[in-house]
C-alpha positions in Angstrom: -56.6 -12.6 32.3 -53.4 -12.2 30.3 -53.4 -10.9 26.7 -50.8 -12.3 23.7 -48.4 -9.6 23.0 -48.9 -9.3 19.2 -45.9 -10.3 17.6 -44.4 -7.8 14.4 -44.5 -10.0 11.2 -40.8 -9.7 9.6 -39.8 -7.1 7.2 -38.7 -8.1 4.1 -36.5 -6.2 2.3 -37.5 -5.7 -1.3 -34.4 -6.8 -3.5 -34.3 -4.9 -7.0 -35.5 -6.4 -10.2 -32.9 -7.7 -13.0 -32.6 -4.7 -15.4 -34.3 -6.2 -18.6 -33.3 -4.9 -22.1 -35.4 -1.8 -23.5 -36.7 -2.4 -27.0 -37.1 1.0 -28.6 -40.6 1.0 -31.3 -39.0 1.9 -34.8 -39.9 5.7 -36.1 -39.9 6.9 -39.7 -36.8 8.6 -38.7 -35.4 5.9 -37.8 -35.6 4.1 -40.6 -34.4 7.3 -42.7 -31.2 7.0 -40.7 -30.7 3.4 -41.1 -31.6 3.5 -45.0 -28.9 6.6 -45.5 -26.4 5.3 -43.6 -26.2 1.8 -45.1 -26.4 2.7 -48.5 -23.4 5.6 -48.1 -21.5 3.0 -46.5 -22.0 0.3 -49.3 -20.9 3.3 -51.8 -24.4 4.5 -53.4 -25.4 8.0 -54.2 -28.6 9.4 -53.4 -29.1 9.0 -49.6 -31.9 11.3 -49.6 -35.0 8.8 -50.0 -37.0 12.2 -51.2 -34.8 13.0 -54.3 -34.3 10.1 -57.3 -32.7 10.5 -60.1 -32.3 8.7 -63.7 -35.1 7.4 -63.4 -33.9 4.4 -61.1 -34.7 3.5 -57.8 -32.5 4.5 -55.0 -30.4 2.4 -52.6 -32.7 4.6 -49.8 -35.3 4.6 -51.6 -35.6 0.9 -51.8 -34.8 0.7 -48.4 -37.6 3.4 -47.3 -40.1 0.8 -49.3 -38.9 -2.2 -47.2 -39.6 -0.2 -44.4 -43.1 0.4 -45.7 -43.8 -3.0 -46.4 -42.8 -3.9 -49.2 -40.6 -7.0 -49.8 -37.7 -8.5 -52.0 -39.8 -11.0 -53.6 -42.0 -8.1 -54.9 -38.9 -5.4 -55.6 -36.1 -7.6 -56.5 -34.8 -6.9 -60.6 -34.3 -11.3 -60.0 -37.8 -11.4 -59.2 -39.2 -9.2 -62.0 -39.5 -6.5 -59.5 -40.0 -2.7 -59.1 -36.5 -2.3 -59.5 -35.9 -3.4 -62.6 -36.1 0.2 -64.3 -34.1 1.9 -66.9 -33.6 5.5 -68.0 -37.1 5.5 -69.6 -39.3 4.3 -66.8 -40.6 7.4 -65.7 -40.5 10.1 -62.9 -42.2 9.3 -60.4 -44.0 5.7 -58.8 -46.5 5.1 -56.0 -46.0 2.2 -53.8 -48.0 1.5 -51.1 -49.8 5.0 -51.0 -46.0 6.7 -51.0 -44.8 8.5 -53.9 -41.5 8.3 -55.3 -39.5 10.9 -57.5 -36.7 9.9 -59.5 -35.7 12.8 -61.5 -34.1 15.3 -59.3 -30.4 16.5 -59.0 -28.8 14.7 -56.0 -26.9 16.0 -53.8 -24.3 14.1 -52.9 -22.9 12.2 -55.9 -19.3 10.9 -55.6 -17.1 9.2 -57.9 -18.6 6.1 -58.0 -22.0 7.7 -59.0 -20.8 10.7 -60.4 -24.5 10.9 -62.6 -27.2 9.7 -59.6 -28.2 6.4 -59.5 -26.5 4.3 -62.1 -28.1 0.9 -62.2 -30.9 -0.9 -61.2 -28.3 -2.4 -58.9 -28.9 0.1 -56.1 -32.5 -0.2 -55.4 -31.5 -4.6 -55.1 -29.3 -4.1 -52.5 -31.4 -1.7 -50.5 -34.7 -3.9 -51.0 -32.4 -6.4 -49.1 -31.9 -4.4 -46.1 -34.0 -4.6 -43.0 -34.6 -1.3 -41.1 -36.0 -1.2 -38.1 -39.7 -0.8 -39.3 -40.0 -4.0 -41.5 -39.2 -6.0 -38.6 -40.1 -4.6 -35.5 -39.1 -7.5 -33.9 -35.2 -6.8 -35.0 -35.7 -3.2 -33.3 -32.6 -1.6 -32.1 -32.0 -2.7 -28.8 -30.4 -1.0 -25.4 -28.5 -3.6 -23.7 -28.0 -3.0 -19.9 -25.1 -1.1 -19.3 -23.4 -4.4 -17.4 -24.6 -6.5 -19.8 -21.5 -9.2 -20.4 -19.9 -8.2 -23.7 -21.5 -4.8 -24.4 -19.5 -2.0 -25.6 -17.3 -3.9 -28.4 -20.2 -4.2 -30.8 -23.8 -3.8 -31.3 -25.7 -5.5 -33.4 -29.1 -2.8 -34.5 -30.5 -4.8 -37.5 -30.6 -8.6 -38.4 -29.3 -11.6 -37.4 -25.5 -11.4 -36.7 -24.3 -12.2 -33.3 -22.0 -10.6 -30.7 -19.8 -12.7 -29.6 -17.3 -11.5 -26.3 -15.2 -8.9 -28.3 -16.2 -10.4 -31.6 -19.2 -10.6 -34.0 -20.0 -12.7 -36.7 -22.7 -13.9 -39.6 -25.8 -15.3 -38.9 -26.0 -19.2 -38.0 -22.1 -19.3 -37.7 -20.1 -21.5 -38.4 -23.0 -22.9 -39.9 -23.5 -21.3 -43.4 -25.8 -18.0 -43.4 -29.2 -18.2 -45.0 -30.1 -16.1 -48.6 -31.1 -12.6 -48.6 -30.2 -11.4 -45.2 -29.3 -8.3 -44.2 -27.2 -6.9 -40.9 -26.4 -4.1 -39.4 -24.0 -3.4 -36.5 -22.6 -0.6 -34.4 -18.8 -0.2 -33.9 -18.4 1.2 -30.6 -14.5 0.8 -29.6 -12.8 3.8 -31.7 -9.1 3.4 -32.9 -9.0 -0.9 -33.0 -8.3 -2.5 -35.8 -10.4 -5.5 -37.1 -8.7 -9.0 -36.8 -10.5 -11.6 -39.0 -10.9 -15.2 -37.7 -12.8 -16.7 -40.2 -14.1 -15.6 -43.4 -16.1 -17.1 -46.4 -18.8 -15.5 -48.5 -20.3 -16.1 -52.2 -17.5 -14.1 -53.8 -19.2 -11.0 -55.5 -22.3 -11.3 -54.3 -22.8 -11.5 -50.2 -20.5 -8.8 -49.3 -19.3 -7.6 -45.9 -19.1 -3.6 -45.8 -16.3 -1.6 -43.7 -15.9 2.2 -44.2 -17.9 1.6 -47.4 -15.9 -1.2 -48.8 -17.0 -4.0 -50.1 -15.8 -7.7 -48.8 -16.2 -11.1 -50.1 -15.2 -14.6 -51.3 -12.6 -15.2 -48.6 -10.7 -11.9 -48.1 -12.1 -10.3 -44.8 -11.4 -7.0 -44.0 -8.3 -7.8 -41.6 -6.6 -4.9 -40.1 -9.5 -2.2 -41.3 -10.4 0.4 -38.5 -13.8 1.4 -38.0 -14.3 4.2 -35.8 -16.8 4.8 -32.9 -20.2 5.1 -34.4 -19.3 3.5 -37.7 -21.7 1.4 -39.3 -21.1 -2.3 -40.9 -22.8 -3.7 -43.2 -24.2 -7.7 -44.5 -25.9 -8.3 -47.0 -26.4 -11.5 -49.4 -28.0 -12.9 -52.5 -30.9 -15.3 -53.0 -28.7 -18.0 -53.3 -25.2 -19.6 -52.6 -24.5 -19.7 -49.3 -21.1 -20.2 -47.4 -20.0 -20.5 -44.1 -19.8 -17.0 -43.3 -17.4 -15.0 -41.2 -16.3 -14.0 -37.2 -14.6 -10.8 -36.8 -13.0 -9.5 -33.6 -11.2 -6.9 -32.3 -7.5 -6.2 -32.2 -6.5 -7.5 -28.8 -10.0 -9.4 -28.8 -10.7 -12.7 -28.6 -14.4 -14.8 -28.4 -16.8 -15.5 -25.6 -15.4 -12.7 -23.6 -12.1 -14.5 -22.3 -10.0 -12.2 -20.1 -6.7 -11.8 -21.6 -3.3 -13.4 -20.0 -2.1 -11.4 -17.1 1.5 -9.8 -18.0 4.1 -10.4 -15.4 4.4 -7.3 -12.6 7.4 -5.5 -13.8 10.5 -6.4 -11.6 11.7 -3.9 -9.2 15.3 -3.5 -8.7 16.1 -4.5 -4.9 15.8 -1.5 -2.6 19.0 -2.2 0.3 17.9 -1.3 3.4 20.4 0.2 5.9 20.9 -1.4 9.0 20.0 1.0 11.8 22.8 3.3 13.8 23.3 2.0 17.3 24.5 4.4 19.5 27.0 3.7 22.2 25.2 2.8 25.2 27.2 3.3 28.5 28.1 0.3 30.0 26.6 -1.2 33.5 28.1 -0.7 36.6 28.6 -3.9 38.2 26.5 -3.9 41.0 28.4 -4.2 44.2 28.2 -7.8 45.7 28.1 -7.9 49.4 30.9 -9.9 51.0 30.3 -11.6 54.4 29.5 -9.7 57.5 32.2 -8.4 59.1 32.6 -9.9 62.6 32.7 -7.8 65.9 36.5 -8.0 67.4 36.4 -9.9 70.3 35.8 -8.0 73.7 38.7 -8.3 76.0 38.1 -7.8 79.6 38.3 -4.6 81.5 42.0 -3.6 82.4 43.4 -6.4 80.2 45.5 -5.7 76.9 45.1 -7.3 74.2 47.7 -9.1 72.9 49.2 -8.5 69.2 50.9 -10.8 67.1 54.3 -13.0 68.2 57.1 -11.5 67.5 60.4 -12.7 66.0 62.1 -15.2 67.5 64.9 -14.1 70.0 68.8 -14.8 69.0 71.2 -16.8 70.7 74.9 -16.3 70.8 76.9 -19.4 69.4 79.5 -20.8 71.4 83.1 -19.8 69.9 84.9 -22.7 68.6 88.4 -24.6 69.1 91.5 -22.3 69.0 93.1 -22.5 65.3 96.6 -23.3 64.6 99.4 -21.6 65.9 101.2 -19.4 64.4 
């Protein structure tokens, strides 16, 4: 009786998954960073959500609130919202079980806030921001570290796009919606920004570089933001344009290579012929002439004859006597 031989089943080598995008859950601290940082870069005072002053909500503040749940609708100064304070609105307010303090000393007035908060203007524009707490959704995210276009930009909040070496508003270059809010990363250092497009409610949605403000249809062409640097959208509750697309210097959209440059020409190396030396010439090789012949054998006793000699002369005759005499 013969048995099967069990045959081995192939092995199949595992192939490794597609690296997905981490999303990182939003922290309180977080959101502390992200309120601070866009507030100092649109120019406000106060960056330390713990310490008010005047009265009036901070730009962080405002920002901390959003983060906490709170929304525009409910904070806005258009809306008849907690922002709309003046100097005689008290010390201190409780939102949401958190408690707010806005009579302190802060600490790093400049001179565009040289007294604290000045106006109810900075607790609007921070209850327009989105940190990463009051959409989870928008949570910074870690691209893959070949993702295609990753390294020029990074958007961490909102609804701008990256686009190749370039990033632009929401919906572009359809017009952007009302009260948005974005937030993106610079990470190329020392490049300045080249503007492709640009138009924004003049005054009122504002693109911030290095703290500047820029709107209506002046972009911030030829600004350089360094590595780390934050930039900032925001907009209104109303009026919308078309928006904007920023790149970088040298950049250009979806990712395009740029144009190879020509290989620098190289000046023609001569080549020296090789040194023959003087070769000795060939001896001609000897060519063999015909046999020689064996001399004929004379026969015992017999001489042998040589070659005929001259022939023999003969005396002439004298001729008739000559005249006489």
């Amino acid at each position: 009786c013969l048995l099967a031989t069990p045959t081995e089943a192939p092995t199949t080598t595992p192939t490794d998954a597609p690296t997905m995008p981490t999303t990182l859950p939003p922290t309180e601290d977080q959101d502390e960073q992200f309120c601070s940082s866009h507030c100092l870069a649109a120019g406000y005072c106060c960056n330390d959500y713990t310490l008010g002053s005047n009265q009036m909500i901070s730009c962080a503040q405002a920002c901390m609130m959003r983060a906490r749940g709170s929304n525009y609708e409910e904070m806005g100064t258009d809306h008849n919202g907690i922002c709309k304070r003046d100097g005689q609105s008290g010390c201190g307010l409780e939102v949401n079980g958190n408690s707010y303090s806005f009579c302190q000393r802060c600490m790093d007035l400049q001179d565009s806030c040289p007294f604290g908060v000045p106006s109810s203007d900075a607790c609007d524009f921070g209850a327009r921001l989105n940190p990463p707490s009051a959409n989870p959704e928008q949570a910074p995210t870690i691209p893959p570290a070949d993702a295609p276009g990753a390294g020029a930009w990074s958007v961490t909040e909102g609804a701008c796009a990256v686009d190749g070496n370039c990033v632009t508003s929401p919906n572009f270059p359809s017009p952007y919606g009302d009260s948005q809010s974005c937030s993106i990363s610079v990470q190329a250092n020392g490049k300045a920004i080249s503007v492709e497009s640009f138009q924004t409610e003049l005054g009122y949605d504002k693109l911030f570089v290095n703290g500047e403000a820029f709107s209506g249809s002046v972009g911030p062409e030829g600004k350089i933001s360094s590595t780390g640097g934050t930039i900032t959208w925001t907009t209104d509750n109303s009026v919308a344009s078309a928006g904007w697309k920023i790149c970088l210097e040298g950049g250009s959209s979806g990712g395009s290579q740029p144009l190879p440059t020509d290989a620098p020409t190289m000046p023609p190396t001569t080549t020296m012929a090789p040194t023959e030396f003087p070769t000795d010439a060939p001896e001609p090789f000897p060519t063999e002439g015909p046999m020689p012949t064996d001399a004929p054998t004379s026969p015992p006793g017999v001489g042998v004859g040589g070659p005929p000699g001259p022939p023999t002369t003969t005396t002439t005759p004298a001729g008739p006597p000559g005249p006489p005499r």
